[in-house]
VODO-540163 format. One record per residue (C-alpha): residue in one letter; x, y, z. Coordinates in nm, 3 decimals, decimal comma, always signed. Layout:
<nodes>
A | X | Y | Z
...
</nodes>
This chain:
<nodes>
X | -3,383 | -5,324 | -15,522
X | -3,096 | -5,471 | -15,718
X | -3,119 | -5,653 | -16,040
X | -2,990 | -5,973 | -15,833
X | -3,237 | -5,930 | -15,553
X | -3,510 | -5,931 | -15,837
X | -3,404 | -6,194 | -16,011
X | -3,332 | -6,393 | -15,664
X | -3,703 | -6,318 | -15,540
X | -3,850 | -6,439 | -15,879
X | -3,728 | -6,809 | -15,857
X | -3,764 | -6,828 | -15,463
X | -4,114 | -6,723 | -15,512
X | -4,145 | -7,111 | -15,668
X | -4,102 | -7,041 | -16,034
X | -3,857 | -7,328 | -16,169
X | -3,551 | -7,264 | -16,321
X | -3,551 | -7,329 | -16,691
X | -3,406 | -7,713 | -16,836
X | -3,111 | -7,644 | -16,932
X | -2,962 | -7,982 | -17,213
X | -2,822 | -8,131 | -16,917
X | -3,126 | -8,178 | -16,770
X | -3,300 | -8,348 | -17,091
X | -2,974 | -8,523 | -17,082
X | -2,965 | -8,658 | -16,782
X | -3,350 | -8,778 | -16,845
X | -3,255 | -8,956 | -17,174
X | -2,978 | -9,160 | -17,008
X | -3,190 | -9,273 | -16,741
X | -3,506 | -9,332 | -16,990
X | -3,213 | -9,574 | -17,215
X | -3,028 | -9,723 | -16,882
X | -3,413 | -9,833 | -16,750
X | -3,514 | -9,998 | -17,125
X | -3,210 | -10,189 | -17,157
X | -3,203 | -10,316 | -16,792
X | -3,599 | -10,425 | -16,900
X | -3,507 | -10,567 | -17,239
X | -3,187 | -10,781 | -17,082
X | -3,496 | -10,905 | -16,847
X | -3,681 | -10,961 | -17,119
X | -3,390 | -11,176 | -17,303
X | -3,334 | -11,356 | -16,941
X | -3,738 | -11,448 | -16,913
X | -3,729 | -11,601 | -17,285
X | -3,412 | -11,748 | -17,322
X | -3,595 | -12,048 | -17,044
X | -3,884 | -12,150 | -17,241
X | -3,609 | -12,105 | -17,570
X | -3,326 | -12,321 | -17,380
X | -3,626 | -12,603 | -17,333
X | -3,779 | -12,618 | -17,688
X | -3,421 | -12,640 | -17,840
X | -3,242 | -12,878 | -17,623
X | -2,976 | -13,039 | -17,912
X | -2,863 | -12,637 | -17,998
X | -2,814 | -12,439 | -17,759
X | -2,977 | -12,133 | -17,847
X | -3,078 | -12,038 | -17,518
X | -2,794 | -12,008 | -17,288
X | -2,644 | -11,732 | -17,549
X | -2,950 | -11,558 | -17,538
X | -2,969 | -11,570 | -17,088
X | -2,553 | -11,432 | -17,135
X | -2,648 | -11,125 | -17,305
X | -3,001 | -11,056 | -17,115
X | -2,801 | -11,097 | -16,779
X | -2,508 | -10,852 | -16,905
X | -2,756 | -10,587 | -17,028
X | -2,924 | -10,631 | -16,661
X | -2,577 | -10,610 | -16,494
X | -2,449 | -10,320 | -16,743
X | -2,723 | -10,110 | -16,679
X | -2,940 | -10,143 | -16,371
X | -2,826 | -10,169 | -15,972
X | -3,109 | -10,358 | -15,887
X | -3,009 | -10,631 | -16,129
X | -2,656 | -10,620 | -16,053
X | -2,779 | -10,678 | -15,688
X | -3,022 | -10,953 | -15,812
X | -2,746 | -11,124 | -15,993
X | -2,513 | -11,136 | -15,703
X | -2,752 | -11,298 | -15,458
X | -2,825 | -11,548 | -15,685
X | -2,478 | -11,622 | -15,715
X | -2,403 | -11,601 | -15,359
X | -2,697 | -11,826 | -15,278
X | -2,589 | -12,089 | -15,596
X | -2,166 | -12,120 | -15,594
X | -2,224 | -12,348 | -15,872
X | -2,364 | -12,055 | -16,111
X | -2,052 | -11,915 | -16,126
X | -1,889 | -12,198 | -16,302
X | -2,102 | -12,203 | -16,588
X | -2,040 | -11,792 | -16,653
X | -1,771 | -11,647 | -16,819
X | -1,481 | -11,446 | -16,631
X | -1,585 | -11,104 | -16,777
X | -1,974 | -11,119 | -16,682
X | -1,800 | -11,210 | -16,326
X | -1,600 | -10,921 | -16,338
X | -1,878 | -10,685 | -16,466
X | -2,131 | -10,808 | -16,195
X | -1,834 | -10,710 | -15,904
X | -1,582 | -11,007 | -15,912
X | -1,487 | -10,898 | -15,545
X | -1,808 | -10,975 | -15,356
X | -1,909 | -11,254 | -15,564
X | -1,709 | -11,601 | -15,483
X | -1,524 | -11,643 | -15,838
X | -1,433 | -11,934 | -15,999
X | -1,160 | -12,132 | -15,807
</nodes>
């Protein structure tokens, strides 16, 4: 037997291959994309109760524009929540700014006229 036929009956005998950086790479960005998608939740889910208590300043709506572009930025699932909403609520997307538009998927979503 070869050297390559050893070394090819080691791993298909169900051994792993060794991680390699990309690998831990690859894990890190998906461990950072999935805690700033939660944490732009997060900001979304207070910025309500903060909108309410402070109705003269508004400290809230700032707060919902950067939890909804951290949700847009970084998950699918929240891009995809974002733009039902907005296809569901025209309205909506007078009150947000052209870039969030654009970063959501300014195609699908009916933009401002």
């Amino acid at each position: 037997m070869s050297y390559f036929d050893k070394k090819l009956t080691k791993t298909a005998k169900g051994r792993k291959p060794p991680l390699t950086w990309l690998h831990i790479r690859q894990g890190l960005l998906f461990l950072y994309r999935q805690s700033m998608a939660l944490i732009g939740l997060l900001l979304l889910i207070i910025s309500f109760p903060i909108g309410i208590l402070s109705p003269f300043i508004p400290i809230g709506l700032p707060i919902a524009i950067v939890g909804a572009s951290l949700l847009v930025r970084y998950s699918k699932w929240g891009a995809y929540l974002v733009k039902t909403i907005l296809e569901r609520n025209p309205k909506l997307t007078k009150l947000m700014p052209a870039w969030l538009l654009k970063l959501i998927g300014g195609d699908q979503v009916n933009m401002k006229p």
